[in-house]
C-alpha positions in Angstrom: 90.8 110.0 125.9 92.9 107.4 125.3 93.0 104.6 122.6 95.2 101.3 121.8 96.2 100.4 118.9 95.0 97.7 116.3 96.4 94.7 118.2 95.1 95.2 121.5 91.9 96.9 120.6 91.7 93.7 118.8 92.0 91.8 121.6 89.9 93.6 124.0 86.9 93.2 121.3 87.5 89.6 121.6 87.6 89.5 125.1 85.6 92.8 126.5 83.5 94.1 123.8 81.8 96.0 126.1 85.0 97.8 127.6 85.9 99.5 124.4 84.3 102.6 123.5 83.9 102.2 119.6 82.9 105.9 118.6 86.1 107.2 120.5 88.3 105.2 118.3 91.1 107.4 116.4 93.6 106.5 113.6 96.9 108.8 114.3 99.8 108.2 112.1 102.6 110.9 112.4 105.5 111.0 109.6 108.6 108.5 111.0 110.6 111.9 110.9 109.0 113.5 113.2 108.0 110.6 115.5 111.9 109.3 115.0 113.2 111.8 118.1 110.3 109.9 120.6 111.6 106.5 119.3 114.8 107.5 120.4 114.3 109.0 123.8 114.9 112.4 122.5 111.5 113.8 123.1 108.6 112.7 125.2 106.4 116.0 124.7 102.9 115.1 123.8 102.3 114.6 119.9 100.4 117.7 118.5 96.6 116.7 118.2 97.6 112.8 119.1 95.1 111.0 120.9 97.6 109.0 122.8 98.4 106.6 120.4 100.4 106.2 117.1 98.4 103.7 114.2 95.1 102.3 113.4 92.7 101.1 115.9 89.6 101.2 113.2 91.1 98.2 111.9 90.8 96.1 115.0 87.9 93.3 114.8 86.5 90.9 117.3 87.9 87.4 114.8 91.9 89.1 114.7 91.5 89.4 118.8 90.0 85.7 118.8 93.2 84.6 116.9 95.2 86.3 118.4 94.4 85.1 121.9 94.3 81.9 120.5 97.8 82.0 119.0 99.1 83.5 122.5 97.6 80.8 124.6 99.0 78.2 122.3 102.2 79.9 122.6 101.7 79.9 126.5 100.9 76.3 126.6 103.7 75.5 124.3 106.1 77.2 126.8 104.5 75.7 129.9 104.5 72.2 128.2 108.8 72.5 127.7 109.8 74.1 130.4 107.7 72.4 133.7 108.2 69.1 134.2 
């Protein structure tokens, strides 16, 4: 299975608490010398024993998805505000 990262897992337990499958949750950090070649295009091989993601979901919680979708509809309506007239 597949998991995001600590941003949008974040942000799905602020919006869809339901949706995301807590006990399926994996950290996966892989050392920047080996994950350097994917940043760069040169590989795009699966990561040995990655569970489809690179960080630290665990540290996700509902309150940093609620300010964060605060702080991006803010920034939405800021933009919307500017540029429609």
């Amino acid at each position: 299975s597949q998991s995001c990262l600590r941003t949008e897992t974040s942000v799905m337990l602020h919006l869809y608490p339901e949706k995301v499958r807590k006990a399926e949750i994996r950290d996966f950090d892989t050392p920047f010398e080996q994950f350097k070649p994917y940043l760069l295009h040169e590989k795009t091989s699966a990561i040995q024993g990655s569970p489809g993601n690179q960080g630290y979901p665990s540290y996700a919680s509902m309150a940093k998805g609620r300010r964060l979708v605060s702080l991006m509809n803010n920034h939405a309506l800021e933009w919307l505000l500017e540029n429609t007239h």
